[in-house]
C-alpha beads as a LAMMPS data file, in Angstrom:
LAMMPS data file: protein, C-alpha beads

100 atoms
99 bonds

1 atom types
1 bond types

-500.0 500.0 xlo xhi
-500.0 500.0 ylo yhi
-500.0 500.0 zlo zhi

Masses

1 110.0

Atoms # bond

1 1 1 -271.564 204.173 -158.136
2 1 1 -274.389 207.108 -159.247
3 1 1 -273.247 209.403 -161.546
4 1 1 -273.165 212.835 -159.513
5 1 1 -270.503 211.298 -156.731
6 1 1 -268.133 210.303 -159.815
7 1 1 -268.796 213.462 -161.368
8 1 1 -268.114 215.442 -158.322
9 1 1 -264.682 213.591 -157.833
10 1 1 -263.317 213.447 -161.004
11 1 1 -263.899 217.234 -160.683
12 1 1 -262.031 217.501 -157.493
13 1 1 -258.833 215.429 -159.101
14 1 1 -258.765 217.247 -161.884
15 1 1 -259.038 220.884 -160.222
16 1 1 -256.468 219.967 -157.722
17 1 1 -253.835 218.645 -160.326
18 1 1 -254.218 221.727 -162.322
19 1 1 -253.642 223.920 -159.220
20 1 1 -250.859 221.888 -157.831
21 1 1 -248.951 221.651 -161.508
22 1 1 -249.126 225.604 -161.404
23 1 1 -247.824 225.673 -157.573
24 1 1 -244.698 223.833 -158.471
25 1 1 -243.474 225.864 -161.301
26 1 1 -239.761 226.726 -161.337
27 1 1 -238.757 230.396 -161.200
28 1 1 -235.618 232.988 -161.137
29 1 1 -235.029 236.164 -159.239
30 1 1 -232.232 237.809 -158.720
31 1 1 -231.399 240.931 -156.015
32 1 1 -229.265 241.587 -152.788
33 1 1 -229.547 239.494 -149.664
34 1 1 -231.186 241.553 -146.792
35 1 1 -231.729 239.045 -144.254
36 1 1 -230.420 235.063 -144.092
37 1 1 -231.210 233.071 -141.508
38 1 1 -228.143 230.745 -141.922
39 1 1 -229.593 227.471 -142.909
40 1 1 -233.272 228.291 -142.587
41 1 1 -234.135 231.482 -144.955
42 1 1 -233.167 234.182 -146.630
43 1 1 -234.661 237.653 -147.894
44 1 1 -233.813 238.410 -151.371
45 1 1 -234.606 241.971 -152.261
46 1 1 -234.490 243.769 -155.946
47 1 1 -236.829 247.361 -156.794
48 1 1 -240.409 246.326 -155.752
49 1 1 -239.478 243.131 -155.005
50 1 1 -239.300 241.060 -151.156
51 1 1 -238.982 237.387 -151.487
52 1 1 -238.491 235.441 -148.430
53 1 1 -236.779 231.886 -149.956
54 1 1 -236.434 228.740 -147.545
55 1 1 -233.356 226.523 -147.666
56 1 1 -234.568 223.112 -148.134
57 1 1 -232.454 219.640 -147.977
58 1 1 -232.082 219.682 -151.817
59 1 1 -230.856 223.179 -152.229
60 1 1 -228.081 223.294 -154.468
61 1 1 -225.206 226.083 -154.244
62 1 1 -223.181 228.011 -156.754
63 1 1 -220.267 229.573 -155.283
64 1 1 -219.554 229.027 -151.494
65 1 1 -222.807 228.657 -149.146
66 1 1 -220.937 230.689 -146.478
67 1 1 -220.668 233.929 -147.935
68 1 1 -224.760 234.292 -148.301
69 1 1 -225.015 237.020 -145.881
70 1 1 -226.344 240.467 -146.144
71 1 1 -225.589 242.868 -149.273
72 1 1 -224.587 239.927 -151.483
73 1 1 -226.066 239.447 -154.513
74 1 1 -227.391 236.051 -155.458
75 1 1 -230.023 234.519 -158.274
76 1 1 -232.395 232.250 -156.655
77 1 1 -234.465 229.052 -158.505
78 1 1 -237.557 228.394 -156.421
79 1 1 -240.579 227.153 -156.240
80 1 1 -243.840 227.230 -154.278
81 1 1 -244.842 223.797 -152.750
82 1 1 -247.054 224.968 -150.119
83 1 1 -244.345 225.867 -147.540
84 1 1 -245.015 228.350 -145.627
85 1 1 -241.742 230.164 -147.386
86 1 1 -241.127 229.539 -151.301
87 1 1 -238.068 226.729 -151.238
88 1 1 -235.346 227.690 -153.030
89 1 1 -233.682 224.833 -155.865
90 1 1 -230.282 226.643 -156.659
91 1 1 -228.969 229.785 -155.477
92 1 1 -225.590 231.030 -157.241
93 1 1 -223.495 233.498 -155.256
94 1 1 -222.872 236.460 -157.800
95 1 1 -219.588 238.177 -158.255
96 1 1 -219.088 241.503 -156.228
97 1 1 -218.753 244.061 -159.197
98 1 1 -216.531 246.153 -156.739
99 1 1 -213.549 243.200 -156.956
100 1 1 -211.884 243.269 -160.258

Bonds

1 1 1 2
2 1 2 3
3 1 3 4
4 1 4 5
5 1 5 6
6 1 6 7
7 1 7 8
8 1 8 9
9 1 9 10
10 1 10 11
11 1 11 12
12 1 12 13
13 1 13 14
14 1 14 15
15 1 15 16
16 1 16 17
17 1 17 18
18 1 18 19
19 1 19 20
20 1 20 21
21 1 21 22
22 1 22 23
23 1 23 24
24 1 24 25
25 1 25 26
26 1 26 27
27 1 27 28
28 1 28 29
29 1 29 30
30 1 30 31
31 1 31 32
32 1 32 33
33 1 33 34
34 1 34 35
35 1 35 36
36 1 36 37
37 1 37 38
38 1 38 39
39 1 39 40
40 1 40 41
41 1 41 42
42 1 42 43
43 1 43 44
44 1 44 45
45 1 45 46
46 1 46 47
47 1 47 48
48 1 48 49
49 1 49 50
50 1 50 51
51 1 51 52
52 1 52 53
53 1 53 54
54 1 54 55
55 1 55 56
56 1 56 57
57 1 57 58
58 1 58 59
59 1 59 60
60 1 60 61
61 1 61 62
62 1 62 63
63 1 63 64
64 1 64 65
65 1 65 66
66 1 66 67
67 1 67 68
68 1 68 69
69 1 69 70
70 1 70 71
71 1 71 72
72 1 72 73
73 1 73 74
74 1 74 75
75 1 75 76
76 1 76 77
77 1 77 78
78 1 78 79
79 1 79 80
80 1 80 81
81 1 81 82
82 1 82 83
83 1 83 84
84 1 84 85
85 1 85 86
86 1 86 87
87 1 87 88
88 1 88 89
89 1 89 90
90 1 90 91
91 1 91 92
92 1 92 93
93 1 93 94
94 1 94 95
95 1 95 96
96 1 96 97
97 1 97 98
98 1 98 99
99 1 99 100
């Protein structure tokens, strides 16, 4: 094989692990619930921040799944893996502070 073709695609493997490995990265947020799409998606929102999170197969729940609707606050794990929506890893139902 000539030089330049193995070049070219030992290039291409190594570019596209490096951008995948930083794709994948695990990350928190946490804010109020201002749109769920029960079983689909949800919208987390915080100041200056919108994150639409997908519910995958593997999502794992803190507190009871149920009570995810609007105005609840939750902390999200997620991830990008080229979903159209990050995919969310954990999500943990907070405590309402108004409930002693």
């Amino acid at each position: 094989m000539p030089a330049f073709p193995t070049t070219l695609v030992v290039a291409f493997v190594v570019l596209s692990a490096l951008a995948d490995r930083g794709a994948s990265t695990q990350r928190v947020a946490t804010g109020t619930v201002a749109e769920v799409h029960v079983g689909d998606w949800m919208l987390v929102a915080n100041e200056g921040m919108r994150l639409p999170v997908a519910f995958g197969v593997t999502t794992a729940y803190e507190g009871d799944p149920a009570a995810i609707h609007p105005g609840v606050r939750v902390t999200v794990w997620y991830r990008g893996v080229g979903e159209r929506r990050l995919v969310a890893d954990k999500v943990r139902v907070l405590p309402d502070p108004a409930r002693p």
